[in-house]
C-alpha positions as CSV (number, residue, x, y, z in Angstrom):
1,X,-45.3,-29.2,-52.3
2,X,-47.4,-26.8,-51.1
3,X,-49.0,-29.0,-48.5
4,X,-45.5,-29.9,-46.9
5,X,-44.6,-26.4,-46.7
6,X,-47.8,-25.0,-45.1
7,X,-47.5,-28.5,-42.6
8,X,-43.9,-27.4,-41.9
9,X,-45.3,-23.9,-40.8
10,X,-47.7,-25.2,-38.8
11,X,-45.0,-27.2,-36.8
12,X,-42.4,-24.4,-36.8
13,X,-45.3,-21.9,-35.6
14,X,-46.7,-24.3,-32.4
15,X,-43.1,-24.6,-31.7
16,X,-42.7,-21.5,-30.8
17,X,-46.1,-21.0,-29.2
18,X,-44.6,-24.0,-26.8
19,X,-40.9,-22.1,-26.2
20,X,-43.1,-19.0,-25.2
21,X,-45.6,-20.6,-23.1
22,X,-42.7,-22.6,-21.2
23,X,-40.6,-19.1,-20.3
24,X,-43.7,-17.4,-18.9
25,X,-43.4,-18.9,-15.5
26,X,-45.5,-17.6,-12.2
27,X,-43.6,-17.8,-9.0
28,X,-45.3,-17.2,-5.6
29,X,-43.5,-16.5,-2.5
30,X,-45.4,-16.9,0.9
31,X,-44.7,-14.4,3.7
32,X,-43.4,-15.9,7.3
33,X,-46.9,-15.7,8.4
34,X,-48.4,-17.9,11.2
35,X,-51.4,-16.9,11.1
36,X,-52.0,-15.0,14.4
37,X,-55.5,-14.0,14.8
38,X,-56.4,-10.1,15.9
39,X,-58.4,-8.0,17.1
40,X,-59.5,-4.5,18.9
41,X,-59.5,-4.0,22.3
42,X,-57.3,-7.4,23.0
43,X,-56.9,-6.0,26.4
44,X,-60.6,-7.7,27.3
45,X,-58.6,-11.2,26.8
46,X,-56.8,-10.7,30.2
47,X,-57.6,-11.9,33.3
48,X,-58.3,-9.4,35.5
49,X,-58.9,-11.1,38.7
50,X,-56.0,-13.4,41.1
51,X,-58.5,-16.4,41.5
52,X,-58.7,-16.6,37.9
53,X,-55.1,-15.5,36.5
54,X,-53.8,-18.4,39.2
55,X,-56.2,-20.8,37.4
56,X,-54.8,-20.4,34.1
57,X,-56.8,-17.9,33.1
58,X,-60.0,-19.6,33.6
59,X,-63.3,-19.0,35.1
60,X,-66.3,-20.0,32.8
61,X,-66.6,-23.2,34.9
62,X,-65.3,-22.5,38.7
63,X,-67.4,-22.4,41.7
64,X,-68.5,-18.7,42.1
65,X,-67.0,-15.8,43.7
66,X,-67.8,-11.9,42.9
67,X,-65.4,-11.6,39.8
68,X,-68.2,-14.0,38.1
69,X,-68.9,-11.3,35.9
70,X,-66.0,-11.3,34.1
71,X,-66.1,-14.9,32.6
72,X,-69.9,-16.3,33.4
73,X,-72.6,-13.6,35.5
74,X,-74.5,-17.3,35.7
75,X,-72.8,-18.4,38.5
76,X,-74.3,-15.3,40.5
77,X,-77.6,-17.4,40.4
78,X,-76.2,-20.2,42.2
79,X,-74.1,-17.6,45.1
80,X,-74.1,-18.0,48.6
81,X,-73.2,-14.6,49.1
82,X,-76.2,-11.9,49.1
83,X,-73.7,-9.4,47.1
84,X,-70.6,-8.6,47.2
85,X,-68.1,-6.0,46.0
86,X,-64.2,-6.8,44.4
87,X,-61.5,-4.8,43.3
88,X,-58.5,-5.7,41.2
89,X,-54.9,-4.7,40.1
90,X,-52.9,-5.9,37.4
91,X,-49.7,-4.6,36.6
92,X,-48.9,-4.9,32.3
93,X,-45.1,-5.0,30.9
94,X,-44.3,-4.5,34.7
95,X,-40.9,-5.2,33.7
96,X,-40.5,-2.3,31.2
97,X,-42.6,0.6,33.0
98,X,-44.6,1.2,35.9
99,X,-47.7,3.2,34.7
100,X,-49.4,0.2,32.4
101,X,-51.9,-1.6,34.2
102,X,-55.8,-3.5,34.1
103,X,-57.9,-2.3,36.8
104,X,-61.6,-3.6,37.8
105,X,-64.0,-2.6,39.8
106,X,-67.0,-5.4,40.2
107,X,-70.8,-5.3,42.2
108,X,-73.0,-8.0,42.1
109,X,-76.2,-9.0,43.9
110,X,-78.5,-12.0,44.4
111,X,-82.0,-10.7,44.4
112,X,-83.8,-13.8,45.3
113,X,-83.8,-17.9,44.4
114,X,-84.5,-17.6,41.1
115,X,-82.0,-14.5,40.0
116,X,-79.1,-12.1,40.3
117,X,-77.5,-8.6,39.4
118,X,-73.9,-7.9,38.2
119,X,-71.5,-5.0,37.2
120,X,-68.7,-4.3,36.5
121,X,-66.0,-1.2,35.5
122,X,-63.1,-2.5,33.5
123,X,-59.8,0.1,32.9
124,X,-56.3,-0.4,31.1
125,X,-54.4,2.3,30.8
126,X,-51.2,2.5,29.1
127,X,-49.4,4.9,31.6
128,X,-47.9,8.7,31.0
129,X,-46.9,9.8,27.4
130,X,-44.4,12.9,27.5
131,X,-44.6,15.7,24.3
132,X,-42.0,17.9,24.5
133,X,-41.7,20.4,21.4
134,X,-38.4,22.0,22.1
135,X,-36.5,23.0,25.4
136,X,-38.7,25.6,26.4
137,X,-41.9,24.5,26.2
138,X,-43.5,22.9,29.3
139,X,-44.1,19.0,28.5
140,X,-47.6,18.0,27.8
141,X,-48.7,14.4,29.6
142,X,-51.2,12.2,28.1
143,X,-52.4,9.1,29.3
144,X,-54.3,6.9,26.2
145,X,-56.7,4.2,28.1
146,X,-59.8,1.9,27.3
147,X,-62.5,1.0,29.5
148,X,-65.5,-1.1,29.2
149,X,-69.0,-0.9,31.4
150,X,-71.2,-3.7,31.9
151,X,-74.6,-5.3,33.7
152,X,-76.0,-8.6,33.3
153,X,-78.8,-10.4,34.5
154,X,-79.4,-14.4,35.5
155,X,-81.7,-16.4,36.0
156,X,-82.6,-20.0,37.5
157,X,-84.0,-22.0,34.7
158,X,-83.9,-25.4,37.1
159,X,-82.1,-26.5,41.1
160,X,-79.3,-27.2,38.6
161,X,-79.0,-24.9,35.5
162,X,-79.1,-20.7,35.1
163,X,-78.7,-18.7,32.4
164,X,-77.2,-14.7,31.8
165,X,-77.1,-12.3,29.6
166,X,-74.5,-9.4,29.8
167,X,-74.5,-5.8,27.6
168,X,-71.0,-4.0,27.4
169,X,-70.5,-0.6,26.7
170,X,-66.6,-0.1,25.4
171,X,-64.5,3.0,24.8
172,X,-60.9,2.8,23.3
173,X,-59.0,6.6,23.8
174,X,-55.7,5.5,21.6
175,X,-55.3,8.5,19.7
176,X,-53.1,11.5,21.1
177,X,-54.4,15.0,20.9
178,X,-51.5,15.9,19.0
179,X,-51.7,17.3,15.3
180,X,-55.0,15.2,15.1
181,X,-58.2,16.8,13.9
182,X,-60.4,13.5,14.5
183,X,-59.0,12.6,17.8
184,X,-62.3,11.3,19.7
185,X,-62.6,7.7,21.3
186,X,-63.6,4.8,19.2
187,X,-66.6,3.0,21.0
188,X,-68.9,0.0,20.5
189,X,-70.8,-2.0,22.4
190,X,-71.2,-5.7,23.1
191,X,-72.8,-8.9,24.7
192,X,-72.2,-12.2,27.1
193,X,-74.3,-15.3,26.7
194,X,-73.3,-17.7,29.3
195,X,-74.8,-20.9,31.4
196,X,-73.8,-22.7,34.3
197,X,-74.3,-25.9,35.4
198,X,-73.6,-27.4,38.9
199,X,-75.2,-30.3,40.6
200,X,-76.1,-30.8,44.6
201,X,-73.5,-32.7,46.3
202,X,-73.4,-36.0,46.2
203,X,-71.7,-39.0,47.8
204,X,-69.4,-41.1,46.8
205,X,-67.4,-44.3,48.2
206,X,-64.7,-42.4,50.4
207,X,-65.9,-38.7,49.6
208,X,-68.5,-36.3,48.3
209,X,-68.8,-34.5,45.4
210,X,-70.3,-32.5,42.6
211,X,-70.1,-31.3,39.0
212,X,-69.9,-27.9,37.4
213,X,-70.2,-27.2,33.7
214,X,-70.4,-24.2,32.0
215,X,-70.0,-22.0,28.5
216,X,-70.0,-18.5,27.6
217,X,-70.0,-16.4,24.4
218,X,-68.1,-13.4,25.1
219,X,-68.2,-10.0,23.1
220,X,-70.3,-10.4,20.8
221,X,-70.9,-6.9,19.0
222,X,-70.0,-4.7,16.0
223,X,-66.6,-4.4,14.5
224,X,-65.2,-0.4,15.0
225,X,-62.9,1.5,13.5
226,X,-60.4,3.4,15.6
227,X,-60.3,6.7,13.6
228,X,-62.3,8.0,10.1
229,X,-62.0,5.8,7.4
230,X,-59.3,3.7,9.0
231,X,-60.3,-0.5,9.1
232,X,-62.4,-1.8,10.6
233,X,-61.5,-4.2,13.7
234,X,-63.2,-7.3,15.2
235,X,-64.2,-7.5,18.5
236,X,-63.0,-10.5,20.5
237,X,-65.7,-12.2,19.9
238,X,-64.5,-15.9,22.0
239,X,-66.2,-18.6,22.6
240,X,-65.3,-20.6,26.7
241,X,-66.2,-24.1,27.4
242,X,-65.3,-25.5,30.8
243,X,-66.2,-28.2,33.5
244,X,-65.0,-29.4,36.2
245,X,-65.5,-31.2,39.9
246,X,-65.6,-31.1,43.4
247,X,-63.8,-33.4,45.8
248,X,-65.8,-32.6,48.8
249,X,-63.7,-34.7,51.6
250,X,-64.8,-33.5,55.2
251,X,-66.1,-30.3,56.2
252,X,-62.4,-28.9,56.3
253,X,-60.7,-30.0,52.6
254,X,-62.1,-29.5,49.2
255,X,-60.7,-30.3,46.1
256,X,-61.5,-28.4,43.0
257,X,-59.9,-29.3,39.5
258,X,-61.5,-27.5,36.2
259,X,-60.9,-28.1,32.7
260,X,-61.9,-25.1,30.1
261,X,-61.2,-24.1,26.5
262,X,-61.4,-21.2,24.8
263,X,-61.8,-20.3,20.7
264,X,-61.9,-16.9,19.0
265,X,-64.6,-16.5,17.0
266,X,-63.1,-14.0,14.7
267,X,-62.2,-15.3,10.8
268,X,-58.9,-16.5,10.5
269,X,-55.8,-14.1,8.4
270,X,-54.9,-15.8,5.0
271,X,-52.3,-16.8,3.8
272,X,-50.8,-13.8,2.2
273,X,-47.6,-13.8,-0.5
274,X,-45.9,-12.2,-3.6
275,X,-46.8,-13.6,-6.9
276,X,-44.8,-12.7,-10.2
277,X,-45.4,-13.7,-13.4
278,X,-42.5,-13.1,-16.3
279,X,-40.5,-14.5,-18.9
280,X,-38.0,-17.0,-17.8
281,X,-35.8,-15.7,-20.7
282,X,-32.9,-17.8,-19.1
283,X,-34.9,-20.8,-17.8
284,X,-33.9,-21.5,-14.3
285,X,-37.3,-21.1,-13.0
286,X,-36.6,-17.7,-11.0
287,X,-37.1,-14.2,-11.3
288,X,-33.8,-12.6,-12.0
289,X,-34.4,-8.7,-13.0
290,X,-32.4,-7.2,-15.9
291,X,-32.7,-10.5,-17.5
292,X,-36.3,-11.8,-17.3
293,X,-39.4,-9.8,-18.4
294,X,-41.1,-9.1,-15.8
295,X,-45.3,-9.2,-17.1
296,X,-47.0,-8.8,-13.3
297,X,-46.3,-8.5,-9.8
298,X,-48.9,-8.7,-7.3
299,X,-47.4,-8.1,-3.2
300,X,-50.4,-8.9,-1.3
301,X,-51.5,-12.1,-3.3
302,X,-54.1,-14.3,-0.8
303,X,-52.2,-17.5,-1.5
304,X,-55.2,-19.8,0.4
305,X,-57.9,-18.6,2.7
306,X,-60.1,-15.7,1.7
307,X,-59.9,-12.2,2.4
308,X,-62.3,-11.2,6.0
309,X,-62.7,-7.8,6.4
310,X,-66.1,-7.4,4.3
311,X,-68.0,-9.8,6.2
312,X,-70.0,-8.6,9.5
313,X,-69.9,-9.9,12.9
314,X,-72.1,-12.5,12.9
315,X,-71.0,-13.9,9.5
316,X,-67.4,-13.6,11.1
317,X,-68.4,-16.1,14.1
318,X,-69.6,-18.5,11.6
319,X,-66.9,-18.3,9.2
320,X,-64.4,-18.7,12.0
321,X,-64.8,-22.2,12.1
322,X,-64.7,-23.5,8.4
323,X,-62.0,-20.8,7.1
324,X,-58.2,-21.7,8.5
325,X,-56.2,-22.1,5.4
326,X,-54.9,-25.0,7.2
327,X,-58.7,-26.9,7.3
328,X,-59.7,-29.0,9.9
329,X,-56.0,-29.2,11.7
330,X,-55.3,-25.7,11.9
331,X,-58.7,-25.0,13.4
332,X,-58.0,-27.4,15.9
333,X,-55.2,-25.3,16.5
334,X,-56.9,-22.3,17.1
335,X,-58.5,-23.7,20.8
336,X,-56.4,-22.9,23.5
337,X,-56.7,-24.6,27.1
338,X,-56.0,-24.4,30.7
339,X,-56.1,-26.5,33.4
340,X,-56.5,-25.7,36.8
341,X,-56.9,-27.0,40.2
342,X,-57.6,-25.6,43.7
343,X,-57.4,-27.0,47.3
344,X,-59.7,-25.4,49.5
345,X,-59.0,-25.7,53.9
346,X,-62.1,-24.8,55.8
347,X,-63.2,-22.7,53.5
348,X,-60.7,-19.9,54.5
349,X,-57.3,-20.7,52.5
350,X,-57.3,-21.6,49.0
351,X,-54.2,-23.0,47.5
352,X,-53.9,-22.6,43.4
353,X,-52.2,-24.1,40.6
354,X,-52.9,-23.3,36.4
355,X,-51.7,-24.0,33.4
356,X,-52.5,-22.3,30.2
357,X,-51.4,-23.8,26.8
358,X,-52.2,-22.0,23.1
359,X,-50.4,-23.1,20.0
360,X,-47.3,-21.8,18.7
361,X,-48.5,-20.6,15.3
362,X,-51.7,-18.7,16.9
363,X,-49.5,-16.9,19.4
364,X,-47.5,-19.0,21.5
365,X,-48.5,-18.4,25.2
366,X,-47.7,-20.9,27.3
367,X,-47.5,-20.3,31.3
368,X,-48.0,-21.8,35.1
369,X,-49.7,-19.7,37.4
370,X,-50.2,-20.4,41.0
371,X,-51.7,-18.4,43.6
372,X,-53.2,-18.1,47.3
373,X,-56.5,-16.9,48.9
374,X,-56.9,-15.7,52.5
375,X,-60.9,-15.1,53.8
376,X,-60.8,-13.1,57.4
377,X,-64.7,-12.4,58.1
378,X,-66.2,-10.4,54.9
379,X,-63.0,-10.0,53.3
380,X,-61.3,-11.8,50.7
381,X,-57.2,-11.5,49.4
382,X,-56.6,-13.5,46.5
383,X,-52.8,-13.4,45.5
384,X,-51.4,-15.2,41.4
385,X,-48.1,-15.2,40.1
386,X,-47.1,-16.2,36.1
387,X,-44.3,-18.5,34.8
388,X,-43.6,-18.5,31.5
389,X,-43.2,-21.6,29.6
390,X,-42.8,-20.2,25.9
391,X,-39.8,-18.7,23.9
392,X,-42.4,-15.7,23.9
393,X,-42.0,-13.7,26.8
394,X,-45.5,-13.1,28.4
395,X,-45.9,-9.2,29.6
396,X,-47.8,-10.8,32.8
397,X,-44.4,-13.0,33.6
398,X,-43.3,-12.1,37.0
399,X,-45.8,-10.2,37.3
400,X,-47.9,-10.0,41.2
401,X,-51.4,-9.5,40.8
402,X,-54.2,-9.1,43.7
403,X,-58.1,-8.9,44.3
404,X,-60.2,-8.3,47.7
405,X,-63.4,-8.8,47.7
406,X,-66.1,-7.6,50.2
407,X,-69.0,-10.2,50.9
408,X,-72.3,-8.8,52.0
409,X,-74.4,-11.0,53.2
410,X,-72.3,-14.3,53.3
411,X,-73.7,-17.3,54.2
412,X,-77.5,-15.9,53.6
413,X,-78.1,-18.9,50.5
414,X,-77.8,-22.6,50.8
415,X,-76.7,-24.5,47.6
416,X,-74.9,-27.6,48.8
């Protein structure tokens, strides 16, 4: 008798171990989060020259002209030009204000065969910012900006093949110098690897030709922190692959058409959610408060992926190809790419057409470009217009930009 009774227990007891373990239920509720990646001082992702804006934002692989610096100082190696000097202008949100804008100010200089010079002077500002404390006091004007400084040096490792290296010096003046004890610029520094490859010319059945190839690692450098104890923000670090070739078919028409792609190499955001665990006192599998227990609530519950803001910079390059919560797809997703072409008439008018393509759930841009060049003795205009082709307005659409360039020295090296 006793046996059934402590067996009947024993049921009766595990029955309502079951009942409990059945109403806790965990519910996890993912955030609309696609995954964009970011970093500081995004501004150095713009194109701040015509040639290479009308390209689609290209220029790791194109034949070389003084902006060089700005996507692969290599190509100075391999310049027919002696040195040069270039200027750009690029308005920003030119459709909201008028005082947003990239400016550059670029010097580079073939020393001999074997190797070349750059610099360059890089400046965004984002325009006038009005304090007013009442209607008395005079209005006090600041203007927040970034700027990066930078030389490089290349060299000829073959006829065919050169190598560069580039250091960067970078300042980002966000903060206003209002009510801000710790109001100082946030800088950092960084570096370019790049290579470029281009062959002799070379004929073919009804024309001539040749190859270019090239790759850079850009920004590669310290994460910063833009005030005291705030977080700490990747560079962007990217990694540019491009090629490309040369219909060479008479003395007065070229053909260029170029191929790149581009990667961040900054870890990839996870994916982030709410998870609550409670009582489903009234079994429908949701958490309705007043009537389930709630037990715990976490709001900023890393659903897949791992949290990146520990690691450094160089762990962060590595990572940022084996960590999209998406796996192999999503990383995929992560390269961008443009395509450009340019038609080139006695060397004097250039003729442009781009296209720039990045997915939708790592930001969505999607434009055409096209643009024109003019060469009148030592001086070079170079002219690009943007057309957006995304639901997400670009602040570069309809947006002019220009570059001139002084050559010094043209025509003093023979490559082809």
């Amino acid at each position: 008798m006793k046996y059934k009774i402590l067996m009947a227990f024993i049921f009766l007891f595990s029955l309502a171990l079951s009942h409990k373990a059945k109403a806790q239920t965990e519910v996890i509720r993912p955030f609309q989060d696609s995954r964009v990646i970011t970093t500081g001082v995004p501004f150095l992702l713009i194109a701040p020259d015509a040639r290479a804006a009308s390209l689609g934002d290209m220029g790791v692989a194109t034949s070389t002209d003084a902006f060089s610096q700005q996507w692969n100082s290599s190509k100075y190696v391999m310049s027919t030009t002696k040195s040069g000097v270039a200027v750009s202008y690029t308005p920003y949100l030119s459709q909201l204000v008028r005082d947003i804008f990239l400016g550059s100010v670029t010097y580079f200089n073939r020393i001999n065969e074997q190797s070349a010079v750059g610099a360059s002077f890089k400046y965004f500002s984002l325009g006038d910012i009005e304090f007013v404390q009442d209607e008395f006091s005079e209005a006090l004007v600041q203007r927040p900006n970034e700027f990066t400084f930078d030389v490089s040096y290349g060299l000829r490792l073959s006829d065919e093949f050169a190598l560069s290296v580039a250091m960067r010096y970078l300042s980002s003046d966000l903060k206003l110098q209002i009510g801000d004890t710790d109001a100082s610029a946030a800088s950092t520094f960084g570096v370019d690897i790049s290579g470029f490859y281009q062959t002799e010319e070379k004929a073919y059945n009804t024309f001539n030709g040749r190859w270019r190839g090239g790759f850079a690692i850009q920004n590669l450098g310290p994460k910063f922190r833009y005030d005291e104890g705030g977080v700490e923000n990747f560079q962007p670090t990217n990694l540019r692959l491009g090629g490309g070739f040369d219909f060479i078919f008479d003395d007065f028409n070229k053909l260029g058409v170029t191929a790149e792609l581009n990667k961040l190499l900054v870890p990839t955001p996870p994916v982030r959610g709410e998870r609550i665990v409670f009582d489903d006192l009234d079994n429908n599998g949701t958490f309705d408060p007043g009537v389930d227990n709630l037990i715990s609530r976490d709001q900023d519950y890393i659903i897949e992926g791992k949290e990146n803001r520990d690691v450094n910079f160089i762990s962060g390059v590595f990572q940022s190809f084996g960590d999209a919560p998406g796996g192999g797809s999503e990383e995929l997703q992560e390269f961008t790419y443009a395509l450009g072409a340019e038609y080139l008439y006695q060397d004097s008018f250039a003729f442009r057409l781009g296209y720039f393509n990045e997915h939708e759930t790592k930001g969505a841009r999607k434009f055409f470009a096209l643009g024109a060049g003019f060469k009148y003795n030592v001086l070079n205009i170079d002219l690009s217009y943007l057309f957006s082709a995304s639901q997400v307005q670009s602040p570069l659409e309809s947006t002019l930009r220009f570059s001139l360039t002084f050559n010094l020295g043209a025509g003093t090296y023979e490559e082809y």
